[in-house]
N, C-alpha and C positions, 0 to 999 in steps of 0.2 A: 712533640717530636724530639726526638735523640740525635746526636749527631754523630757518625759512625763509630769514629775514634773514643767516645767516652764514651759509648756503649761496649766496645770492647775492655777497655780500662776497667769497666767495672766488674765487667763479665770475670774478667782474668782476679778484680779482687776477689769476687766472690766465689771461683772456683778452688780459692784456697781457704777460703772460710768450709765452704762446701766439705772439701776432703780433709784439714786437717786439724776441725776441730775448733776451730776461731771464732770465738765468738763475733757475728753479725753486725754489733754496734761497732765494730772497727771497721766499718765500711764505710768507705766516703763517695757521696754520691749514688747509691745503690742502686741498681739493676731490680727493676719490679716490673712482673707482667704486667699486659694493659687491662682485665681484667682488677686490679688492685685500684688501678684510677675510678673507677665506677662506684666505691664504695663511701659512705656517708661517715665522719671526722670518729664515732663510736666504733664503726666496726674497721677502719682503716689501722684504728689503734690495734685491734682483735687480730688483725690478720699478721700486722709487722711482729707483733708477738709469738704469735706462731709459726713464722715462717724462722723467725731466731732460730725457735725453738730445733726446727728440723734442719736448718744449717748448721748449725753446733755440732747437731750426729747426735742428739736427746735420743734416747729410747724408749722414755714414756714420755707423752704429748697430754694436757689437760686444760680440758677445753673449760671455758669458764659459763660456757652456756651452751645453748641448741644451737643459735647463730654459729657460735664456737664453732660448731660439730660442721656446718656446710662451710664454714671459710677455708675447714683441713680437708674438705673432699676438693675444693675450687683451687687452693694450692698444688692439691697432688696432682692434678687435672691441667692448671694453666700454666706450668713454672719448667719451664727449659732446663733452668740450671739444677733443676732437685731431682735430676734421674739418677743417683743414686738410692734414691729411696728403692725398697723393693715391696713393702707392701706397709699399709697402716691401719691396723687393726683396733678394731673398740673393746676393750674389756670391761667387766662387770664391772668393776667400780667406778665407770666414766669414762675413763681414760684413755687412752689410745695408745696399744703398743704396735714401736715403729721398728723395721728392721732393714737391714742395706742390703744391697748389691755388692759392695768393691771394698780394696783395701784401702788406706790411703794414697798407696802409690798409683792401684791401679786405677784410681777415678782422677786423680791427676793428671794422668796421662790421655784417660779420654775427654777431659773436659779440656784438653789445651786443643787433641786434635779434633772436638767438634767446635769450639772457638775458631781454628784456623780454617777451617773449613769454610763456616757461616761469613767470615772475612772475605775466602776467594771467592764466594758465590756471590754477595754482595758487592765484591770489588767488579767483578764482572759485567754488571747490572748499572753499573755507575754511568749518569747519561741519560736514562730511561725516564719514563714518566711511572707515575706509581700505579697506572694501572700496566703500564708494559712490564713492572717491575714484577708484578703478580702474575702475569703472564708468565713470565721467566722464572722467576722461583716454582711455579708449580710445575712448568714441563723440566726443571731441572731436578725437582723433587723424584719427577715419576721414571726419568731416566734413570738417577740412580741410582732408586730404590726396586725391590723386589717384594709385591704384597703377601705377606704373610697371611694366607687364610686361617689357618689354625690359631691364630695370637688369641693370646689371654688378656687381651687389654693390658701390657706392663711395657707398649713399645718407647721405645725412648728417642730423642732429636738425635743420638749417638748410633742408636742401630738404625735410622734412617739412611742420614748423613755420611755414617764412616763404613756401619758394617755394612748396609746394604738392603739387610733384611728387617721387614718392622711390619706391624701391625698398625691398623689404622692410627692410634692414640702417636705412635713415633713420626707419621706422616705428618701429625696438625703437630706435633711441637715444633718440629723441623721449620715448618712454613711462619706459627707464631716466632720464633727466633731469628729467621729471614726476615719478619718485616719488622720486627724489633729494630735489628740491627740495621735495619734500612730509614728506619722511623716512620714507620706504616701503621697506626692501631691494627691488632689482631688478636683476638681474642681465640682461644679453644671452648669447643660447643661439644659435649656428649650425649649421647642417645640412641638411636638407634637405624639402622639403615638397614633395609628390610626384613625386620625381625632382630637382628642382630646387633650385640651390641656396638659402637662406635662413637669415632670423636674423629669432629670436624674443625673447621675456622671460622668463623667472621670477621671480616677484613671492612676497615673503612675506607673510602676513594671518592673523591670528592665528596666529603660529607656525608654520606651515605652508608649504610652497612649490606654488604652482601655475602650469601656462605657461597665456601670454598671447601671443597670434599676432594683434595688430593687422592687419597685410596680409593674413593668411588671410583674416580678417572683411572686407575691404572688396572687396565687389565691384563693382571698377569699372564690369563690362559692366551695371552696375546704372542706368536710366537714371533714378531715384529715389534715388541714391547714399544706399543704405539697409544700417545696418551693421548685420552679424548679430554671435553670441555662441554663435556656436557654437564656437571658438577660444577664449575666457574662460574662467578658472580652471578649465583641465580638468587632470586626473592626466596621468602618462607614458603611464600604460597607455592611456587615450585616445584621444594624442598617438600612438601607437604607430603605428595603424592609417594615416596620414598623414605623419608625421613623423620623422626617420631626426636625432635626435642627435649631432655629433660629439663621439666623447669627447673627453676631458682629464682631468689629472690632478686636480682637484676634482668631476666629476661624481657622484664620490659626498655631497657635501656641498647637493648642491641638488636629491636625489631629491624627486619631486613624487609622493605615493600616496596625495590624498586627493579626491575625486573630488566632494565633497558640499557644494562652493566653485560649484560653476559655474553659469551665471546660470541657467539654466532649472531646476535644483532650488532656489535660494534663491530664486526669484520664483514660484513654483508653478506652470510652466508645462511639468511632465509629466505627458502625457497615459498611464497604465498601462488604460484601458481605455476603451472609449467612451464609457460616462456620466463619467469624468474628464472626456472632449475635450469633452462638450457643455458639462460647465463651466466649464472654462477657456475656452471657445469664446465663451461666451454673455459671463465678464467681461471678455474679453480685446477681445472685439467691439463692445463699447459704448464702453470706453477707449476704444481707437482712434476710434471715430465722435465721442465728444465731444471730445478733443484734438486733432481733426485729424490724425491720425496717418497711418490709415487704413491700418494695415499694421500687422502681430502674427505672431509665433513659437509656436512649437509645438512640442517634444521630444515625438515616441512612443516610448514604453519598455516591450517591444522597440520596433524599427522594422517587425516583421513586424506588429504591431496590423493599420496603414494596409495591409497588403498583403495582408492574409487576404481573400479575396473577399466572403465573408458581410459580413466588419466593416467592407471597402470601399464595399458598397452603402449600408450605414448612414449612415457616413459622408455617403455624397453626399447622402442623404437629407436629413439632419441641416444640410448648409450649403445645400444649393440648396431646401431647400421651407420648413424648419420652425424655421431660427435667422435670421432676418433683423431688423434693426436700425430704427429709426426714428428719420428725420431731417426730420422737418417734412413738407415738400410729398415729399418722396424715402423709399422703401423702400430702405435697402443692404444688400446680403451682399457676400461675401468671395469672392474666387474659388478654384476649386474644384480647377483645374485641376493645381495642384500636390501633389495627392495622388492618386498613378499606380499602383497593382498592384503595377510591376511595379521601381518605382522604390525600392531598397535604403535611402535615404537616414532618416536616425530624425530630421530637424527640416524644419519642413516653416515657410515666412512664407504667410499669408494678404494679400492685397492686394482694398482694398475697390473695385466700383464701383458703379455708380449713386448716385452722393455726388451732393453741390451741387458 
């Protein structure tokens, strides 16, 4: 664990090593993904070498073996502070040609304002428990960020954070950096989420590893830009169903098998049978009306509950006549619409109207 203040300390050395050129042994105390703690005294040497190499602003990287060759994809991949790199490329004689983004000034400038960033979002958070803290970093991610469909896998913790706009890979460095600076292990995961390519998190909390799919939750076409959690601390097994892991040679060290982390069984918001759902339904339903929320989630466990025709009717019953809310001059309920027969789905958000 890090403590907040010398994790920025170091941040701040190494965003000058970073932009202008300084060589990395003049770092004291140094800033390393947690990904870098996972590695065994040989390849730990392989990796610090490498990463010099690409703080300095090298242009050609040479790997000294095959391991070499995945320590520089697991750098480019786990490392907050090295979004200036722009691409690193292998050429024929081994090597690796690397190229940047920024000038000196310009990456200076955003590495202070996504350092200060990571500071007030963490400063914020101060008080928390580390799994509310993950809570809070992810819906602070997905608020204010905007998911880039089209991304080329090149998003960075800056265009999350500062600009706004990022691709999956800019959402998990973002949150890797949040729990850095928190002292939270977190790891960046890539592969694929349905079909497509991606990078997620794995976060540990009490002991345990669970992933964490920022970009999954945010959906954009949301014109409420309203984040779900259904991506939060879920298992592999899960993840399975959606999610396609690349391996590496540490995957076994960040196995995720515990499934009883994710937000809808720590917030009681599984529904195992209808009188469940009317009471989740009924506290869930006044929150949202007195917070202004006006929108609330719902885990059916199974998700065949919602689809069985019988327990469907009820259902409709239940939100369109007999659970309605009271807000002064206005009756609301929740609409309904989003629990469909024929619809496989096991989390279902409720969205209120006839509000004020």
């Amino acid at each position: 664990m890090r403590a907040d203040k010398a994790f920025l300390l170091c941040a701040g050395v190494m965003m000058l090593a970073a932009c202008s050129g300084d060589t990395a042994s003049h770092v004291h105390g140094e800033y390393l993904p947690y990904y870098s703690t996972l590695l065994d005294s040989d390849d730990s040497l392989g990796y610090m070498r490498l990463r010099r190499s690409l703080l300095k602003g090298d242009t050609v990287v040479k790997p000294d073996s095959a391991a070499d060759s995945e320590l520089i994809l697991r750098i480019m991949q786990d490392d907050p502070m090295l979004f200036n790199i722009r691409a690193i490329t292998p050429a024929e004689d081994g090597t690796y040609e690397v190229t940047y983004r920024l000038s000196e000034n310009d990456c200076s400038m955003q590495y202070t304002q996504v350092i200060n960033k990571a500071a007030e979002i963490t400063a914020a958070a101060d008080g928390l428990s580390d799994y509310e803290k993950l809570v809070f970093f992810h819906d602070t991610i997905i608020d204010g960020c905007i998911r880039d469909m089209d991304g080329l896998y090149t998003g960075t913790a800056y265009d999350c954070l500062i600009a706004g706009r990022s691709d999956s890979k800019g959402y998990a460095m973002a949150m890797a950096m949040l729990c850095e600076n928190a002292g939270i292990d977190c790891a960046c995961v890539s592969g694929t989420f349905r079909g497509r390519k991606f990078v997620w998190n794995k976060a540990v909390c009490d002991g345990v590893f669970c992933n964490i799919d920022c970009a999954a939750d945010d959906d954009t076409a949301d014109f409420q830009k309203l984040s779900s959690h259904r991506y939060f601390m879920r298992s592999d097994e899960e993840f399975s169903s959606t999610h396609e892991e690349y391996t590496f040679t540490l995957s076994d060290r960040t196995r995720a098998d515990d499934d009883s982390k994710n937000y809808f069984a720590v917030n009681d918001l599984v529904a195992d049978s209808v009188d469940s759902f009317a009471r989740i339904y009924i506290r869930e339903g006044e929150r949202a009306v007195n917070s202004e929320s006006y929108n609330f989630e719902v885990m059916f466990s199974p998700a065949s509950l919602k689809s069985n025709a019988e327990n469907n009717k009820r259902l409709y019953e239940m939100v369109n006549h007999e659970l309605n809310f009271n807000m002064g001059e206005l009756t609301s309920r929740f609409d309904y619409s989003n629990i469909k027969t024929e619809d496989n789905s096991d989390i279902v958000r409720f969205y209120c109207y006839g509000r004020k």
